[in-house]
C-alpha positions as CSV (number, residue, x, y, z in Angstrom):
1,X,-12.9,-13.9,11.7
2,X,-11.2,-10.9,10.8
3,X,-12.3,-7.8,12.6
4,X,-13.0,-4.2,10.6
5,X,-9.9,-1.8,11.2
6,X,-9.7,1.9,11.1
7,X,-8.3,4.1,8.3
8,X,-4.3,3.4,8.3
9,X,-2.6,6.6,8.0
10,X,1.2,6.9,6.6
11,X,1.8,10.8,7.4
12,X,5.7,11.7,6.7
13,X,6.4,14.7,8.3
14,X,8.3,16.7,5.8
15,X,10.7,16.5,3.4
16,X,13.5,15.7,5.7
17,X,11.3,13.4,8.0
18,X,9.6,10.9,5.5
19,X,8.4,7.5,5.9
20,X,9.7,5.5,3.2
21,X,10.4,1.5,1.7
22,X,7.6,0.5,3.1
23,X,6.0,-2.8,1.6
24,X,2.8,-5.0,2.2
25,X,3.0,-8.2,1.3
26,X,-0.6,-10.1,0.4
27,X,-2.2,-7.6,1.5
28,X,-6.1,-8.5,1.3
29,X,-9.1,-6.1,1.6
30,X,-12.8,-7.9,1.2
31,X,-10.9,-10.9,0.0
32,X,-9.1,-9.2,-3.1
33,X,-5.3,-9.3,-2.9
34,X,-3.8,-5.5,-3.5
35,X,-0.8,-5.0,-5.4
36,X,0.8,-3.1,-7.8
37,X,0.3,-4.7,-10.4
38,X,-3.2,-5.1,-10.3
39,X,-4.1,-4.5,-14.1
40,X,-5.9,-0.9,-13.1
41,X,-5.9,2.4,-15.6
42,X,-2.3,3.8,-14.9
43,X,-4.0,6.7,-13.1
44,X,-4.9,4.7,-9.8
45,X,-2.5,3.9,-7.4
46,X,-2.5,0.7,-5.7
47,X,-3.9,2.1,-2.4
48,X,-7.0,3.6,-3.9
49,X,-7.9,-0.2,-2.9
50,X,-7.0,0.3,0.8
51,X,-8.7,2.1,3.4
52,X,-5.5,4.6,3.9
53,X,-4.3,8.1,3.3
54,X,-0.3,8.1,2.2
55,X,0.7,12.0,2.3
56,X,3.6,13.4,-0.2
57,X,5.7,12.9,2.6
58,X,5.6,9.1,1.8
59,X,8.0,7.1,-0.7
60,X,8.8,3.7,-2.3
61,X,5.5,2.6,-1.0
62,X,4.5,-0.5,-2.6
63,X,1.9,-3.5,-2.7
64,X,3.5,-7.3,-3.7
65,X,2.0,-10.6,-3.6
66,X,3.7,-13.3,-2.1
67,X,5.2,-14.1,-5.4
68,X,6.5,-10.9,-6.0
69,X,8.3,-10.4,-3.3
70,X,9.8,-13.7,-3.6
71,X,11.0,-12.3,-6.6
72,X,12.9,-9.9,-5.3
């Protein structure tokens, strides 16, 4: 059984401190796999889906399935 997390929180510090190339592969919320290419309106983002706040200070983040990154 999985057990409800908290909020994850990707908080770069700055401009010269940043989190970045981060990926998640099969990523599943409530059962639905997240990924970038989910088929949404081009104004949501793929983490809109996730419980998770991604400052500015965040790049290259990105959502694959299993497919996808095998893909790569």
């Amino acid at each position: 059984m999985a057990h409800p997390a908290g909020p994850l929180l990707l908080i770069g510090l700055d401009a010269d401190h940043v989190i970045k190339d981060v990926t998640f592969e099969n990523l599943r919320v409530n059962g639905r796999v997240i990924r970038d290419s989910g088929g949404k309106p081009a104004w949501y983002l793929a983490s809109d889906g996730v419980p998770m706040f991604v400052n500015e200070h965040v790049q290259n983040l990105r959502f694959l399935t299993t497919e996808e990154a095998a893909a790569l």
